[in-house]
Structures are given as structure tokens and as C-alpha cells.
N, C-alpha and C positions, 0 to 999 in steps of 0.2 A: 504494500500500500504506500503510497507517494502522497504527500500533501505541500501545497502551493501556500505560500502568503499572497496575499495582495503585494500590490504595487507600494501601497503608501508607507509600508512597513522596510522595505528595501533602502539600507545605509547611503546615506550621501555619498554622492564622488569627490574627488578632490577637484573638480571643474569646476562645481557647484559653487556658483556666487552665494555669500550669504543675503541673508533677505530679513527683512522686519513686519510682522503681520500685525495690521492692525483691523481689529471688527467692531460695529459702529449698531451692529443691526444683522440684516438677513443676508450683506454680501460685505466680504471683508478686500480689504487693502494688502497690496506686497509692496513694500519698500526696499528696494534692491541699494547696495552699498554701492556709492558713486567710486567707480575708476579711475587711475590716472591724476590722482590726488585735483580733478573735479571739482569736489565739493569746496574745495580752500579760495572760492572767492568770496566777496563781500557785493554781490550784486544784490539790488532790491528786488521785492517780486511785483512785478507789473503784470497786468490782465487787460485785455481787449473785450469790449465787449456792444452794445447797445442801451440806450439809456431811453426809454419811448420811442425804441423802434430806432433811435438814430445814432449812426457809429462812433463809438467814444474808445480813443486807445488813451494809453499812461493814466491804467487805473491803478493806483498802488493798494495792493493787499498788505494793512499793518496790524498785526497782533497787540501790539503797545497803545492802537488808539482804542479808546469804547466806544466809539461814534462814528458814524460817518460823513463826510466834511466833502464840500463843494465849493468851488468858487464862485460867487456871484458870476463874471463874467459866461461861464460855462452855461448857467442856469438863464440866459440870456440868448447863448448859441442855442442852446435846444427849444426854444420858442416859446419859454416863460418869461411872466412879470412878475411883479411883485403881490399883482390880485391873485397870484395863485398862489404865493409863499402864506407860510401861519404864523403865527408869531410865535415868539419863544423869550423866555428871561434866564438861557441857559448861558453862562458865565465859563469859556475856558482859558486855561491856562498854558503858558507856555512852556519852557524848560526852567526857566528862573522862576519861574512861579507867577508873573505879573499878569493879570485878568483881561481880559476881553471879550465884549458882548459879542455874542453871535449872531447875525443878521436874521435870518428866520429858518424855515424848516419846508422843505419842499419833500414830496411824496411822488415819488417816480417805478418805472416797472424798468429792470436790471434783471439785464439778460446775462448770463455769462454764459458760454458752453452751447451749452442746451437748453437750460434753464433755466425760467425766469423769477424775480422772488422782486413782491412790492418792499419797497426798498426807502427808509427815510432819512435824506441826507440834510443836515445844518448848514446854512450857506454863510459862508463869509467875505467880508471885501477882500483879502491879501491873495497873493498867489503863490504854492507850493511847488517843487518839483512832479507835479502830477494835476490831471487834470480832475481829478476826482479819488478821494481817500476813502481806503473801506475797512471800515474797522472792526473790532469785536463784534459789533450787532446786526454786522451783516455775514459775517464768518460763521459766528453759531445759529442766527436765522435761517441761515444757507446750509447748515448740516454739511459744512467741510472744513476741511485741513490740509491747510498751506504750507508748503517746504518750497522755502528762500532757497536753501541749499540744492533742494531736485530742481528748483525754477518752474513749478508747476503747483497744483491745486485740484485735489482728489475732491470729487461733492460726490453726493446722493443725488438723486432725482426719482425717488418712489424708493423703490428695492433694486434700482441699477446702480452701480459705480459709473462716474464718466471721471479720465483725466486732461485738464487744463492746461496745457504748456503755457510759459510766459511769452510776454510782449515782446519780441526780441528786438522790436526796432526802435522799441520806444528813446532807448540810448542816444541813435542815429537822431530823433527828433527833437531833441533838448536842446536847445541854446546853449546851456554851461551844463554838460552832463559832469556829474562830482566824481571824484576819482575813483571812490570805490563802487559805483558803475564800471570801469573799465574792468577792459580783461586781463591786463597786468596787476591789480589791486590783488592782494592775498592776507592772507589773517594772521595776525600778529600772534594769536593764542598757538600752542601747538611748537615751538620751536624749541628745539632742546636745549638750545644756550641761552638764555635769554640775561648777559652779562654785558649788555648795550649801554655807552655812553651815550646816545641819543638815538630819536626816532625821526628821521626826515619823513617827510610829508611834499610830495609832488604835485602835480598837475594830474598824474595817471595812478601814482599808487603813493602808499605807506610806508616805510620799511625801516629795522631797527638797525642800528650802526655800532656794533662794537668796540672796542679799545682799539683795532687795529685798523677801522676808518675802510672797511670795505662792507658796502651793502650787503646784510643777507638777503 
């Protein structure tokens, strides 16, 4: 008598990339380990997408904001006024801390992918490296998860996974793209020496300077 295992019981090979599973629900995620040390830039994650039907690229996906942030100008291209904005007495803040009223609150449909999810963005007068910021409450609204590092953005849409590659030209489109955009920019964390008299800071990238005056 002979008896068989299944497949799924059969040892990894040594080819075998490793991977990170993540399940959310009824279909789960593979996170494969970036190659070719990949992962060691500092780029932002950008999404294209539609905003009422109309095409909106340098949408930054930020985990650090809880909000989502538009620029007055923007809300202006897409063929609103201010009779459509709501008011609001929400107060944010910067990095220093110092406050500022935020214009009002416009309610738009935000397509990304496949997907569309009614979507409530705060508008403000200044202009950011992006034409529209999506923060926490459109990340966990949206039932996904974003990796700066893959450059993409895994969502749900019922019981299907879909994945999101980033904007990749949003960089090309910038007036003053910041350096750690570029593709020379790499991550300070991670270096074995780290016994640097200084850290120069370029036009394209970052990088630590040792005692002996040559970039790592």
C-alpha cells in the first residue's frame, strides 16, 4: 500500500522566494521579499486615479495623515465651488505644531483601481507635493494596505483582492521632485557602520560621510 501527501505538505525548495501572508477576510494577501536590495528606497507612494469621473494622478497614499486633504485649486479643476463645499471648524496642524483653519469639506466619489468608495476630502488654500492626500480615513474606508516599499496598494472590493501599482510618472510631473523621490535616494537605516562625521544631503539623494570623507 502507497500513500501520497498533498501538495501543500511538500518542503520548500531552496528557489523558493520567501513571502508574507497577510488575510483580511475570505481572500488573503502574498507579500513576496523585494530583490536586489529594491526595497532600500525612500520613494512616496503615489496612486492615479479619478475623482467624479475625472482623471486625477499625484494622489499620495499617507498613513501618518487621518484625513484627507485637497487643495482648493484642485476642487476648482474638477468643476466645484464653494456652494458645494460644507463647512467645517476643523483646526490642523503642522509639524511644529502651529494651527490652521481648514477651508471646508467636499464629498466626492474616488475611484482607485477598480473601485470606487464616496470619499470626504478637507480643502485647503496651500499647495502640497500632491495633488490630492489620502489619508487614514480613506485607507481603512477603503479596506486596504499600502506598501511605500512594494510601490503599490493591495484593496478588497467585495471578496476579490485587486493590486494597485504606483504612479510612476508622477516624479517626471513635479516641478521640484524632492530627492528622496529619486532613484539614487536610499535609506540611511540599515548600514553597518554607521561611525559618520556627517550626513550630506543633495539634490538626488542623502548619504552618511565617514571619518574618511568618502560617501557611502
Amino acid at each position: 500500500m502507497v500513500f501520497f501527501l498533498p501538495e501543500e505538505f511538500r518542503s520548500p525548495t531552496a528557489t523558493e522566494q520567501p513571502t508574507a501572508q497577510l488575510s483580511l477576510g475570505s481572500a488573503a494577501i502574498i507579500f513576496e521579499k523585494p530583490a536586489d536590495k529594491k526595497y532600500r528606497h525612500l520613494r512616496l507612494l503615489y496612486d492615479k486615479g479619478f475623482i467624479n469621473g475625472k482623471p486625477i494622478t499625484r494622489m499620495m497614499v499617507d498613513t501618518g495623515a487621518a484625513i484627507n486633504i485637497m487643495p482648493y485649486s484642485l476642487c476648482r479643476k474638477i468643476g466645484r465651488s464653494d456652494e458645494d463645499l460644507i463647512k467645517t471648524n476643523l483646526m490642523l496642524n503642522d509639524y511644529k505644531g502651529d494651527p490652521s483653519q481648514a477651508r471646508d469639506v467636499l464629498n466626492v466619489e474616488l475611484t482607485v483601481g477598480s473601485k470606487m468608495v464616496n470619499t470626504s476630502f478637507f480643502v485647503i488654500d496651500s499647495q502640497g507635493p500632491y495633488l490630492a492626500l489620502l489619508g487614514r480615513d480613506w485607507i481603512h474606508a477603503n479596506c486596504c494596505v499600502p506598501s511605500t516599499m512594494h510601490q503599490c496598494l493591495i484593496q478588497w472590493n467585495g471578496d476579490e483582492v485587486e493590486v494597485v501599482h504606483a504612479d510612476e510618472t508622477c516624479d517626471i510631473s513635479m516641478a521640484e521632485a524632492y530627492f528622496w523621490a529619486s532613484s539614487e535616494a536610499e535609506c540611511l537605516t540599515g548600514h553597518k557602520d554607521q561611525d559618520w562625521d556627517f550626513v550630506e544631503v543633495t539634490k538626488i539623494r542623502v548619504s552618511p560621510v565617514p571619518a574618511t570623507g568618502i560617501s557611502v
